[in-house]
Phi, psi and omega in degrees: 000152207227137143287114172267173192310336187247030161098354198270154159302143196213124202272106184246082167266156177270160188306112133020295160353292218292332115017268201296331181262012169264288183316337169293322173295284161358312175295320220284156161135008164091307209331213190236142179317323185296353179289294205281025158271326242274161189293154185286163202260122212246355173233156178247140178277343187227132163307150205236196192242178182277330197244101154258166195265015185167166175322310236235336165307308172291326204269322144335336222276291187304346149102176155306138154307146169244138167281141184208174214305156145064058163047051139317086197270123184257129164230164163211164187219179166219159201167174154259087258290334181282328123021284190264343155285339173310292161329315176232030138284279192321318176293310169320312198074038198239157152296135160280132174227133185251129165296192154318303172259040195068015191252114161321168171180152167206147199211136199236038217060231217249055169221144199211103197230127200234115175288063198242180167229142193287185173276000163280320212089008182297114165299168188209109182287070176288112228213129174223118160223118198061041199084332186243168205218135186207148222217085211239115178312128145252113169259000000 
């Protein structure tokens, strides 16, 4: 994060895109569509750390994306979820703020990271940054 001259904070991420044309690539080649329904990958082969330096760093992370509905990118890692969202509120320099019904969340200029456990019990990073939505599991 950047200070500018006029004191306010300026969020400096490289684009999102750029994620997304690696996973894209990965895909391209036509092959068959039924792979990306197949049940989601329920183990991570390598452990990964607690402390990242950024979003898109974490997302990095997260192995291939799997697509999933209303442009929905699913990854997983592995790690302990409160933990590694604790870590990048504090990189970010932001407050954790918990709703009504208990979901952690922080928020930065256009990036919005939400702390839940799925309907399985899975924790779950739901991450909106630039438009875009990505869903990264930790086991």
């Amino acid at each position: 994060m950047a200070i500018a001259a006029d004191g306010s904070a300026a969020l400096s991420l490289p684009d999102p895109t750029s994620v997304l044309r690696q996973d894209n690539q990965k895909d391209s080649g036509g092959g068959d569509k039924s792979a990306m329904r197949a049940e989601p990958k329920k183990t991570v082969d390598e452990p990964t750390s607690h402390s990242f330096e950024s979003v898109e760093q974490l997302i990095e992370n997260a192995g291939k994306l799997e697509r999933l509905k209303k442009a929905v990118r699913q990854g997983w890692i592995k790690g302990d979820s409160k933990i590694i969202f604790k870590n990048l509120a504090e990189k970010y320099g932001v407050e954790i703020e918990q709703n009504a019904q208990g979901i952690q969340n922080f928020k930065l200029n256009d990036l919005t990271v939400h702390l839940t456990g799925s309907g399985d019990g899975i924790p779950t990073l739901r991450i909106k940054y630039l438009g875009h939505l990505f869903k990264i599991r930790i086991i």
